[in-house]
C-alpha positions in Angstrom: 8.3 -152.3 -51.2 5.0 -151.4 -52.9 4.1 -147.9 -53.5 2.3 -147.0 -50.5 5.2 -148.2 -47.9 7.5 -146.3 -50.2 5.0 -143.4 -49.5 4.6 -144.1 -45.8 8.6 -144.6 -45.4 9.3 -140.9 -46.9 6.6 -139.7 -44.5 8.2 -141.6 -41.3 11.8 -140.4 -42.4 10.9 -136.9 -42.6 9.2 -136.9 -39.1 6.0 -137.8 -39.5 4.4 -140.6 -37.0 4.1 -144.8 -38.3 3.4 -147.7 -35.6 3.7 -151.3 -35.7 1.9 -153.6 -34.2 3.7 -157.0 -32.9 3.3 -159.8 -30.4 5.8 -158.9 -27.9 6.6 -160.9 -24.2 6.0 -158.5 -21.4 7.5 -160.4 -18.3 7.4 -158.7 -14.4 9.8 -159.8 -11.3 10.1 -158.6 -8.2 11.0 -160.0 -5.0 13.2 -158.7 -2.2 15.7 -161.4 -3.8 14.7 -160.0 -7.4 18.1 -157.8 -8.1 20.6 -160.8 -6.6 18.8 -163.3 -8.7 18.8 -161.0 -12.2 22.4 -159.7 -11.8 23.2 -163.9 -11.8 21.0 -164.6 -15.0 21.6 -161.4 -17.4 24.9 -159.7 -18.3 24.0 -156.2 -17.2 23.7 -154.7 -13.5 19.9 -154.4 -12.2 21.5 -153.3 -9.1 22.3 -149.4 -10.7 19.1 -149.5 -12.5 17.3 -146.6 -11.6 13.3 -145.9 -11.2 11.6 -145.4 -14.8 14.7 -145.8 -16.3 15.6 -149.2 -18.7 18.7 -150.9 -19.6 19.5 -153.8 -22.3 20.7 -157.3 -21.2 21.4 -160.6 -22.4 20.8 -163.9 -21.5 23.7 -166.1 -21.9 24.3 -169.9 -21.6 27.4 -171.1 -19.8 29.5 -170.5 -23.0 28.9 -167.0 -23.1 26.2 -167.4 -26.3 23.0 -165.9 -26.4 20.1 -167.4 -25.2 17.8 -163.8 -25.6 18.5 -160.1 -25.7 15.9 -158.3 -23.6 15.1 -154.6 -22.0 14.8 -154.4 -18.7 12.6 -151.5 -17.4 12.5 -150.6 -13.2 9.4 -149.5 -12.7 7.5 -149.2 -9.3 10.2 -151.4 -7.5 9.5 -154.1 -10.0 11.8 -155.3 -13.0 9.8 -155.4 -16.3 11.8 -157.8 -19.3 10.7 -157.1 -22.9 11.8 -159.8 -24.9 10.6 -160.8 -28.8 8.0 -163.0 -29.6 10.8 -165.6 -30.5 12.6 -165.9 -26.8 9.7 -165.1 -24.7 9.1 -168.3 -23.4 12.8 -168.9 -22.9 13.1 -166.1 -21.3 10.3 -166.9 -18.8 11.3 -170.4 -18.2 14.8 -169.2 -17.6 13.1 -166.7 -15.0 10.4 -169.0 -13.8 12.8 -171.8 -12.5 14.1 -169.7 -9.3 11.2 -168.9 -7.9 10.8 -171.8 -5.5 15.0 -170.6 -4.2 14.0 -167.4 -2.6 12.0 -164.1 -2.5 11.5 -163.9 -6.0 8.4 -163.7 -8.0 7.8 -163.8 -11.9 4.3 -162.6 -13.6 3.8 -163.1 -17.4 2.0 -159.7 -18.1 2.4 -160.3 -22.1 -1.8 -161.6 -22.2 -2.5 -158.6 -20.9 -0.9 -155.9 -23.5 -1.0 -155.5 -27.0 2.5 -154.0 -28.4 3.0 -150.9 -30.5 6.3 -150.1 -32.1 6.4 -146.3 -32.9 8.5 -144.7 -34.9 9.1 -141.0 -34.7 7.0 -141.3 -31.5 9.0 -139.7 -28.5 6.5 -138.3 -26.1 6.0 -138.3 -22.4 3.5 -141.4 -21.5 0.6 -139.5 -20.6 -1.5 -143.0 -19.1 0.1 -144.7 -15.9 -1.4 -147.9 -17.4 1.0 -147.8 -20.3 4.6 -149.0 -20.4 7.3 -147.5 -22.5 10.5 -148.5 -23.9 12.5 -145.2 -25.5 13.8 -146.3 -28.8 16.9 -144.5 -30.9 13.8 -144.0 -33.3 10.2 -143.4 -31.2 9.3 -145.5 -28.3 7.7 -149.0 -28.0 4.6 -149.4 -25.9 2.7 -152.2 -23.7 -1.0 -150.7 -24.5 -3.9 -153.0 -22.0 -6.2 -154.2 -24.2 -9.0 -152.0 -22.9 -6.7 -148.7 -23.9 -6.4 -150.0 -27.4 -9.5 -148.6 -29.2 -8.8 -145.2 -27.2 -5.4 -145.4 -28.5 -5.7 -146.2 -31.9 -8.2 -142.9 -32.3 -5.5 -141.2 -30.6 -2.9 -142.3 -33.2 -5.8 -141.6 -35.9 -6.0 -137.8 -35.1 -2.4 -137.2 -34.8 -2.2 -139.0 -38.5 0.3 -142.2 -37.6 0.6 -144.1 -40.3 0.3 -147.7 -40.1 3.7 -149.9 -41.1 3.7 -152.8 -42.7 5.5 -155.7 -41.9 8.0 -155.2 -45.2 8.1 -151.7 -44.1 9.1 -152.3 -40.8 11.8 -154.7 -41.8 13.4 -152.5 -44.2 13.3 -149.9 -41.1 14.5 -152.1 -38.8 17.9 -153.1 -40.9 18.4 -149.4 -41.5 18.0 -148.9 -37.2 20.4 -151.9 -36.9 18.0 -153.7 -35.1 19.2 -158.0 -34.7 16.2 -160.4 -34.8 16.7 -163.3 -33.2 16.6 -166.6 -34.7 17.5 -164.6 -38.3 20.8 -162.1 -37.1 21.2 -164.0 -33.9 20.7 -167.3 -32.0 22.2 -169.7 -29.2 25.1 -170.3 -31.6 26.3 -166.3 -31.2 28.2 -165.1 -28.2 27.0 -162.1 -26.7 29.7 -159.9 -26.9 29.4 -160.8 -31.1 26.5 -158.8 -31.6 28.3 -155.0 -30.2 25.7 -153.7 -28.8 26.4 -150.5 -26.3 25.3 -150.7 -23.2 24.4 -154.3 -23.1 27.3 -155.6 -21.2 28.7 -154.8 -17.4 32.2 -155.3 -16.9 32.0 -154.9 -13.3 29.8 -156.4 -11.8 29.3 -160.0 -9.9 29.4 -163.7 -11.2 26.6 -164.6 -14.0 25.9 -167.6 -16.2 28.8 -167.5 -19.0 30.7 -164.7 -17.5 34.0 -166.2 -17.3 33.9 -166.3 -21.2 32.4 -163.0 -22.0 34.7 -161.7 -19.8 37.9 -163.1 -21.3 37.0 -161.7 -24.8 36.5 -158.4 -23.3 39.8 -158.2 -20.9 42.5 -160.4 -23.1 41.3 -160.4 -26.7 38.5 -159.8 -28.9 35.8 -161.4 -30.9 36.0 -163.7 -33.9 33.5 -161.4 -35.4 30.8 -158.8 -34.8 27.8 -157.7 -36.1 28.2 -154.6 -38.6 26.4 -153.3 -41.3 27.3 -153.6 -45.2 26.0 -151.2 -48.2 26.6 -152.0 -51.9 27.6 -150.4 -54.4 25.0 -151.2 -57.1 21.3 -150.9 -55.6 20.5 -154.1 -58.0 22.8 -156.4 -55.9 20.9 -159.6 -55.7 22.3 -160.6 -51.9 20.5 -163.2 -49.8 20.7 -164.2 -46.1 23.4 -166.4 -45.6 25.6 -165.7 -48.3 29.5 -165.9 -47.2 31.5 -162.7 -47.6 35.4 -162.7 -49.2 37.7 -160.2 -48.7 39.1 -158.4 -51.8 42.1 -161.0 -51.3 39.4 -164.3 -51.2 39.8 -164.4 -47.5 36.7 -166.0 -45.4 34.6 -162.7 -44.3 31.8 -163.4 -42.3 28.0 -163.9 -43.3 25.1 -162.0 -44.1 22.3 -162.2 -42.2 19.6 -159.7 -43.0 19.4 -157.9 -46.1 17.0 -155.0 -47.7 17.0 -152.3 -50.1 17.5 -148.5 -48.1 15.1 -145.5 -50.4 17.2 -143.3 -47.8 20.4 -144.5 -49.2 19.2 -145.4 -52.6 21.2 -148.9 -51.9 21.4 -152.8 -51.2 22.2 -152.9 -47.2 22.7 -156.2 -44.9 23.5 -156.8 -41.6 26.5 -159.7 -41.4 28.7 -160.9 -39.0 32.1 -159.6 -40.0 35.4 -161.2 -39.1 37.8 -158.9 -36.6 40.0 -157.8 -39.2 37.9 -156.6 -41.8 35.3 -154.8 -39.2 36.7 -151.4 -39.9 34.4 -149.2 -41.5 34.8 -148.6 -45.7 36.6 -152.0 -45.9 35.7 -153.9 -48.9 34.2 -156.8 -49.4 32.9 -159.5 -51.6 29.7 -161.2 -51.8 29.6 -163.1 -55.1 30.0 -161.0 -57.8 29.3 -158.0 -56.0 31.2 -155.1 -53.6 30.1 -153.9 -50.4 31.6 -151.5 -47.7 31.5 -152.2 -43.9 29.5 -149.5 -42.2 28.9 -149.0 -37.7 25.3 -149.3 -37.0 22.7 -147.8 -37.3 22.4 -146.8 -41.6 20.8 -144.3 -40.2 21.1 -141.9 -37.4 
């Protein structure tokens, strides 16, 4: 990082306001037939969704792997899906296709918005026109284009500071945040990634159910997604690089990697093989010794 994200990361770590701005899909269903349709598509239960409240999902093929993770907010009736730049249109199309089978509708709203991550950000949403996702960090907003100026001179006055997109990688890694097509992609099976919250257990028959379910009830994952510090800050780690065990056992992979000023280390998010995912386990990437730590870096 140059000087000023370092500046603008100690200021966001010790409270003070930073946003992100990001194309985002924004994607609206509702339908009489909308919850019936959802709970067959995603792997969590719309059905126990309550108003203004969100949950996280996934999109699996039939073999259980992930075609997108998305949040799913119920608000006025409707189902709102926030999805990343990188599976919006697969997760439209994947939407899109039922609603010539019943009473089930499906509006793109993403032209309409622009997207602000915020970190340290709670609030209460003070504009009915704005839509919220609560974060473990701030809260991420759908602000219409015609609220943006306002907004923006809002966010001016209360000093946010503007993040970068190095910055907001380096802050994502530390959140234990997946991307997909870079920590995940249709190759990974849901349950893989251990994310709370994402799965129901008990609910009806979905696309690639019979597999997820399986894992869950007679065994476990292959591997999982997990965080990994170094011990030397000067680690030279890429993406991809395979991870040993101290014996020269196959690992897993690393996926995302950046440098933590909160930790004052090299970190990565890798997919970690079942028997080494217990946290403080070493392992080996090259030359150089990392511990397996839960996610987030940072709480």
């Amino acid at each position: 990082m140059n000087q000023t994200d370092l500046e603008n990361y100690e200021k966001i770590r010790n409270g003070e306001i930073g946003y992100y701005r990001q194309n985002r899909g924004l994607i609206e269903v509702s339908g009489k037939e909308a919850v019936q349709f959802l709970n067959g598509l995603i792997t969590n239960d719309v059905a126990k969704l309550e108003e203004n409240n969100a949950m996280l999902a996934a999109f699996p093929n039939a073999q259980g792997r992930t075609l997108a993770v998305v949040r799913v907010l119920k608000k006025d009736g409707k189902f709102l899906f926030e999805t990343e730049k990188a599976t919006h249109e697969k997760v439209y199309n994947n939407l899109f296709r039922f609603t010539f089978a019943g009473d089930f509708f499906v509006n793109d709203l993403s032209e309409k918005y622009s997207y602000f991550s915020m970190e340290k950000g709670k609030r209460e949403i003070e504009n009915d026109d704005f839509i919220g996702f609560q974060t473990r960090s701030g809260i991420d907003l759908f602000v219409p284009h015609e609220s943006v100026e306002d907004f923006l001179k809002q966010l001016k006055k209360e000093n946010a500071l503007e993040i970068s997109g190095e910055l907001y990688a380096v802050l994502r890694i530390e959140n234990g945040i997946p991307l997909y097509g870079i920590d995940m992609n249709e190759t990974t099976i849901v349950p893989e990634l251990g994310i709370d919250g994402l799965i129901s257990y008990n609910k009806g028959c979905y696309i690639g159910q019979e597999i997820i379910a399986r894992i869950y009830f007679r065994g476990h994952v292959a591997k999982q997604l997990r965080g990994l510090v170094f011990d030397a800050a000067d680690s030279e780690i890429e993406p991809g690089e395979e991870l040993k065990s101290t014996e020269g056992k196959s690992a897993g992979k690393i996926t995302s990697v950046t440098f933590s000023p909160k930790l004052g280390k090299k970190i990565a998010l890798a997919f970690v093989r079942y028997e080494f995912l217990t946290d403080e386990t070493e392992l080996k990437a090259g030359d150089f010794t990392a511990k397996v730590r839960s996610l987030p870096f940072i709480n």
